[in-house]
C-alpha positions in Angstrom: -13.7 -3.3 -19.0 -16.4 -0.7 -17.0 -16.0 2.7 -19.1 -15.8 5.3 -16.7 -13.2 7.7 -16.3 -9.7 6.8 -14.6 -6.8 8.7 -14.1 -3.4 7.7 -15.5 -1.1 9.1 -12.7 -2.6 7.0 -10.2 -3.1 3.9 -11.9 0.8 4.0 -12.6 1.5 5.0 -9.3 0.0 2.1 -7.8 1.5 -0.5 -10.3 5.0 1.0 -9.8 4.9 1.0 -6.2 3.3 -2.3 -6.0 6.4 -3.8 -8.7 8.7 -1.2 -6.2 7.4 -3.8 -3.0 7.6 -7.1 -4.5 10.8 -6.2 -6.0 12.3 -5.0 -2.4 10.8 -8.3 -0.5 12.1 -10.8 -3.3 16.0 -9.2 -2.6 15.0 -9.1 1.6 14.0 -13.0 2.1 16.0 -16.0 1.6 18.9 -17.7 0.2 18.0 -16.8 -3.3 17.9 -12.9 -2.5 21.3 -13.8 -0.8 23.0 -15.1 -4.0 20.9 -12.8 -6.4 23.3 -9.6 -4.0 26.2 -11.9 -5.0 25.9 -11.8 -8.5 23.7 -8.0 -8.6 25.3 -6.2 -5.6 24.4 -3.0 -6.7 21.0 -3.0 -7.6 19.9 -6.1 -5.1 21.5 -3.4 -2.0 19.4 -0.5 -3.6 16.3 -2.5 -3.9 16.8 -4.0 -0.7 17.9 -0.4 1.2 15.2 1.8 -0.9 12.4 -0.7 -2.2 10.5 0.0 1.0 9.9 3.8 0.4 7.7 2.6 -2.1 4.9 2.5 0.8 4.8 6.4 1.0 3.4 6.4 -2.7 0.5 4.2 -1.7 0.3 5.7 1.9 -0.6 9.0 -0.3 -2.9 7.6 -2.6 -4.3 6.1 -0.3 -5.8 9.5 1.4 -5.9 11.7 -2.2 -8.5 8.5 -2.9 -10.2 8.0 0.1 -10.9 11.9 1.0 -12.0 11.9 -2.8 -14.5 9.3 -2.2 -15.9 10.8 1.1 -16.1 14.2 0.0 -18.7 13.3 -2.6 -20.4 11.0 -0.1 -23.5 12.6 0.9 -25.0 12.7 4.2 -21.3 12.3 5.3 -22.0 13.7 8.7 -24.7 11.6 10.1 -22.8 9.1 12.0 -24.7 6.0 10.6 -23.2 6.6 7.7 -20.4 7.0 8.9 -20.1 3.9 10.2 -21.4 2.0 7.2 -18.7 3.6 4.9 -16.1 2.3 7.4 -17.6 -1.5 8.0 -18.3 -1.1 4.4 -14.2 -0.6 4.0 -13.5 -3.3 5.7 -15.5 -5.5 3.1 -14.1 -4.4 0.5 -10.1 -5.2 1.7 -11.3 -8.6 3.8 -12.5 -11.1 1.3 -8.9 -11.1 -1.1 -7.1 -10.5 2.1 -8.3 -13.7 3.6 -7.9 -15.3 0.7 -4.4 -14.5 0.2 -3.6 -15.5 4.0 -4.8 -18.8 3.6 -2.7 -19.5 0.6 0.6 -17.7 2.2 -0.5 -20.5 5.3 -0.6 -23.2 2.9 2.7 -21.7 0.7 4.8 -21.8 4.4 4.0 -25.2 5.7 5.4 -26.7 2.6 8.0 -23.9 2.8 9.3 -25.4 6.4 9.7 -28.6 4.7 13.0 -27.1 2.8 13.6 -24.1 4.2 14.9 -23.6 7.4 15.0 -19.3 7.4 13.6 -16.8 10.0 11.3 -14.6 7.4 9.9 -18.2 7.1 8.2 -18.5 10.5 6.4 -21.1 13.2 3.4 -22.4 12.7 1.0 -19.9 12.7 -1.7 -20.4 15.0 -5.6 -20.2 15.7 -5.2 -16.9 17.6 -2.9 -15.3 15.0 -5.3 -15.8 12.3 -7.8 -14.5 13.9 -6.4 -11.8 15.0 -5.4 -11.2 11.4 -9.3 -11.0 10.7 -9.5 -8.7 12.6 -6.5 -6.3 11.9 -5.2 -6.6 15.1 -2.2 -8.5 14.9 0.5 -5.8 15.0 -1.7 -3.9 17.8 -1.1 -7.2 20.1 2.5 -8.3 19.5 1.7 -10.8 16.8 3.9 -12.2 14.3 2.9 -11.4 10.7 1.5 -14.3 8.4 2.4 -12.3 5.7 4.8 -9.7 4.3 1.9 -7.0 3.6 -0.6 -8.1 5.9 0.4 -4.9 8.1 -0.5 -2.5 5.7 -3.9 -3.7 4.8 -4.7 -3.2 8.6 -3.1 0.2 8.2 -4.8 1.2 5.8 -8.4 0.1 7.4 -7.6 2.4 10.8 -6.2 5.3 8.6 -9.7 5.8 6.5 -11.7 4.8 9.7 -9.7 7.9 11.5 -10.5 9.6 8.1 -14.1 8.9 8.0 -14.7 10.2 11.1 -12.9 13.2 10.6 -15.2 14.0 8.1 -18.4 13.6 9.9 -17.3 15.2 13.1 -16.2 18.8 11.4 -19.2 21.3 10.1 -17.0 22.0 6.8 -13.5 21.4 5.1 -11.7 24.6 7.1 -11.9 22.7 10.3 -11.1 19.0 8.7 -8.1 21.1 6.8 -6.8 22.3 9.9 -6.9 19.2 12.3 -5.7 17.2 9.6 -2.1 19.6 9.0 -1.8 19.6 13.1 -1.8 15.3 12.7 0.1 15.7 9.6 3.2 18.0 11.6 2.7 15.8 15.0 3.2 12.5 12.7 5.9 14.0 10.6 7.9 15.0 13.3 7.6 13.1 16.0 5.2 9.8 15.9 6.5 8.6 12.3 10.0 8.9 13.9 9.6 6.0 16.8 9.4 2.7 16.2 6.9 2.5 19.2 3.9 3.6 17.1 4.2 1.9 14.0 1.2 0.0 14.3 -0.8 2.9 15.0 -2.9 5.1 12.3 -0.7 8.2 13.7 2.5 6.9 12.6 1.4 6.9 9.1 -0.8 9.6 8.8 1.8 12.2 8.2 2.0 10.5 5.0 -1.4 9.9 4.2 -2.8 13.0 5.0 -0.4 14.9 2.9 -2.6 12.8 0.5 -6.0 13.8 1.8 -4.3 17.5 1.2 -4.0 16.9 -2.0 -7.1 16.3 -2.6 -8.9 19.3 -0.6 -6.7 21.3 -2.4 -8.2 20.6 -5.9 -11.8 20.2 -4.5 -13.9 23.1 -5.7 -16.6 22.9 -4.2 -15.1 25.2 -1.0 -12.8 28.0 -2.6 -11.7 29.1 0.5 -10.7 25.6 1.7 -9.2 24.9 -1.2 -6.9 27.9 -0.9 -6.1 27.2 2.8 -5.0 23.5 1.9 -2.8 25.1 -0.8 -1.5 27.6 1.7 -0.6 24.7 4.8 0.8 22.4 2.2 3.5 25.1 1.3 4.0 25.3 5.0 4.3 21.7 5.8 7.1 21.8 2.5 8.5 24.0 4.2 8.6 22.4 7.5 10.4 19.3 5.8 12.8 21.0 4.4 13.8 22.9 7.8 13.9 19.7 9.7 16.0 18.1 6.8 18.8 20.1 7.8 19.2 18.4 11.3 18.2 14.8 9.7 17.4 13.6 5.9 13.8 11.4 6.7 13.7 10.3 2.9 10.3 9.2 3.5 8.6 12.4 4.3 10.3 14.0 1.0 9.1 11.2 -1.1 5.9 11.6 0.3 5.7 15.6 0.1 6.6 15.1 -3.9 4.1 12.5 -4.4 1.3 14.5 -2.9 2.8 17.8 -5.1 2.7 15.7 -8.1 -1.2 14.8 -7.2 -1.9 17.9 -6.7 -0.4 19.0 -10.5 -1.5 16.1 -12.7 -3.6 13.7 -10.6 -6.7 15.0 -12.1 -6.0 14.2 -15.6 -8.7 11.5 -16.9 -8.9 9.0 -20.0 -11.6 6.6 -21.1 -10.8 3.0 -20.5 -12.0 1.8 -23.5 -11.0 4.6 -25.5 -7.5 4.5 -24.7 -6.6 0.8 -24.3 -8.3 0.3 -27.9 -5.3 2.7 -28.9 -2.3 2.6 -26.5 -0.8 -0.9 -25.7 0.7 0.4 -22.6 -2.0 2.3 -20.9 -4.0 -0.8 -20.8 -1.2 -2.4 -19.5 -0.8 0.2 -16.8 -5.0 0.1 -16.3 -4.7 -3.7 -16.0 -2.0 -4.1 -13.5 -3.5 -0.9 -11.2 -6.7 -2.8 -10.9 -4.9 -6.3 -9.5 -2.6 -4.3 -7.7 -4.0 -5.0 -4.5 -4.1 -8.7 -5.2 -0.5 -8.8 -6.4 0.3 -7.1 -3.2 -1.3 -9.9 -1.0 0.1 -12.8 -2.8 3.5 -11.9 -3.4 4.9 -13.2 -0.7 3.7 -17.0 -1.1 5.2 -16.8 -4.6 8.2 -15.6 -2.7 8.1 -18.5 -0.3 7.4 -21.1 -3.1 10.6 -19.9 -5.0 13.3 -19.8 -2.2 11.5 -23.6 -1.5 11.8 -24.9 -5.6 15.6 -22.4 -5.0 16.6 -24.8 -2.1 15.0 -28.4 -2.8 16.9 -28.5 -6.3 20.0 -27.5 -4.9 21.1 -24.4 -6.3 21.3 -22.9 -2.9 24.6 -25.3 -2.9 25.8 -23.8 -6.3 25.3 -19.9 -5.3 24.3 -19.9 -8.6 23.1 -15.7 -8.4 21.9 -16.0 -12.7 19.4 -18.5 -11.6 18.5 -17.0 -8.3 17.6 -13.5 -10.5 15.7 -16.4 -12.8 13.8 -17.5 -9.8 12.8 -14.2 -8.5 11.6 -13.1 -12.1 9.1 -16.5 -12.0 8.0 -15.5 -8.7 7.4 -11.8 -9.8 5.6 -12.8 -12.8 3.7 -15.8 -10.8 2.4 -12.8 -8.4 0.4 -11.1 -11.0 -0.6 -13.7 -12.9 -2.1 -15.2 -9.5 -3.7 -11.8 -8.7 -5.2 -11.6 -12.2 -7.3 -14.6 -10.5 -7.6 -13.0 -7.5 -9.0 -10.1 -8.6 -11.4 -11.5 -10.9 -12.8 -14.6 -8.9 -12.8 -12.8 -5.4 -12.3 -9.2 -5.0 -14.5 -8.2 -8.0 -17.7 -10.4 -7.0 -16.9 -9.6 -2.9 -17.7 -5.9 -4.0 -21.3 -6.6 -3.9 -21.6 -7.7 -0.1 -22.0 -4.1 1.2 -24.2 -2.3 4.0 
């Protein structure tokens, strides 16, 4: 372990919500999710109904973390580096993402041997994986290769947007303000149709509740930290308003997570320090650092297991016990595989950088 300074909140966030996401795909896809509802109703429907809101906590943290890293970027607003921060972005998800694609490629032609399921998918071709490379695959109508590959792309247009947001405006004020008028258009009107979900301004409502956050606690500007105070209030109190004509559970979710940032997401401990000393915490450091990974590879474990569920015929039996069995191997293969990941790809692919 580096010591440097980390901050507990977020590193449980992010291995919640990623446990939150595999959870919710392994009761979405297959037989074995099927039998597992059989023999689990209750909490297989809840994970299955409200797993996916676990996207707003990373959608969040996502732009508390990014406007943290480009606020103390210096020479933000020369548009070279600008530039290089966002092709340098781009490094940093592509090589585990690739990686990951190529085994949830490999994971679904067996797959198609045994099963014979929609979430399963044709053969992927030359022109959807490289349009994958490229993040482009939801912007042109592909099919995804994988369950989380949208995000990733997401993710990438949401800090370019953000990026340049912060080299095109003279000081935080003007950034604050822009970024509350997305924030409202997003909240109420682009996040709400379907049409734009493959845009950065259907998310953004969401992650710049998170780039809030962070403004808020930055003092380095008093007076825009005060006014990002003020307009979050005001967007809470937009929500709530507009809850009373329809209940968008997202947007709450969202709005608390950003709250909760704002309260205790500053709070640091020492690596080394505290995992010496508290089992959990480095349990909690450990899992946030592969989280990413475990996100990518999730869904080949999830393939495998509905393929090992179906070729030994328990798919016959219903059997929901062993289905639930199933889905804890493939939860358990996922981070074990990211462990891997992390350490033999997205750790050394941190050093190719502009």
């Amino acid at each position: 372990m580096q010591s440097k300074n980390h901050f507990l909140l977020i590193d449980f966030l992010k291995v919640f919500a990623a446990l939150l996401i595999i959870l919710h795909h392994l009761s979405s896809y297959g037989q074995m999710a099927e039998d597992a509802r059989q023999f689990l109703p209750g909490v297989m429907t809840w994970l299955f109904e409200y797993g996916r809101y676990a996207v707003q906590i990373f959608l969040v943290m996502g732009g508390y973390l990014a406007a943290q890293s480009l606020t103390r970027t210096r020479d933000i607003r020369n548009p070279r580096t600008a530039l290089k921060l966002i092709f340098n972005r781009y490094l940093r998800l592509f090589a585990p993402y690739v990686v990951a694609l190529l085994i949830t490629i490999l994971c679904a032609w067996v797959a198609r041997f045994w099963v014979q399921d929609e979430f399963v998918g044709e053969s992927e071709t030359l022109g959807q994986f490289l349009a994958h490379l490229f993040f482009l695959q939801g912007i042109l109508g592909l099919d995804s290769i994988s369950a989380g590959a949208w995000y990733v792309a997401i993710d990438w247009q949401l800090y370019a947007v953000l990026a340049i947001m912060f080299g095109m405006f003279p000081g935080f004020r003007s950034l604050i303000w822009v970024s509350t008028i997305l924030i409202v258009a997003s909240l109420l009107y682009f996040n709400r149709l379907s049409d734009y979900e493959n845009y950065f301004i259907y998310f953004i409502g969401s992650y710049g509740l998170g780039v809030l956050a962070q403004l808020a606690k930055n003092d380095a500007d008093p007076a825009a930290n005060r006014l990002a105070r003020i307009l979050i209030i005001i967007i809470g109190l937009v929500i709530l308003v507009t809850s009373f004509d329809h209940l968008w559970i997202r947007n709450i979710l969202a709005y608390c997570v950003a709250i909760v940032l704002i309260v205790w997401g500053g709070r640091a401990y020492k690596d080394e320090k505290h995992a010496k000393m508290h089992n959990l915490v480095f349990s909690i450091l450990w899992g946030s650092r592969r989280s990413y990974c475990a996100f990518l590879l999730h869904f080949s474990f999830i393939l495998l297991a509905n393929t090992l569920y179906i070729a030994w015929g328990m798919d016959q039996r219903h059997d929901g016990a062993m289905a639930l069995a199933m889905m804890f191997l493939a939860l358990v293969a996922s981070w074990v595989a990211a462990n891997y990941l992390y350490r033999f790809v997205e750790v050394p692919s941190r050093h190719f950088k502009l």
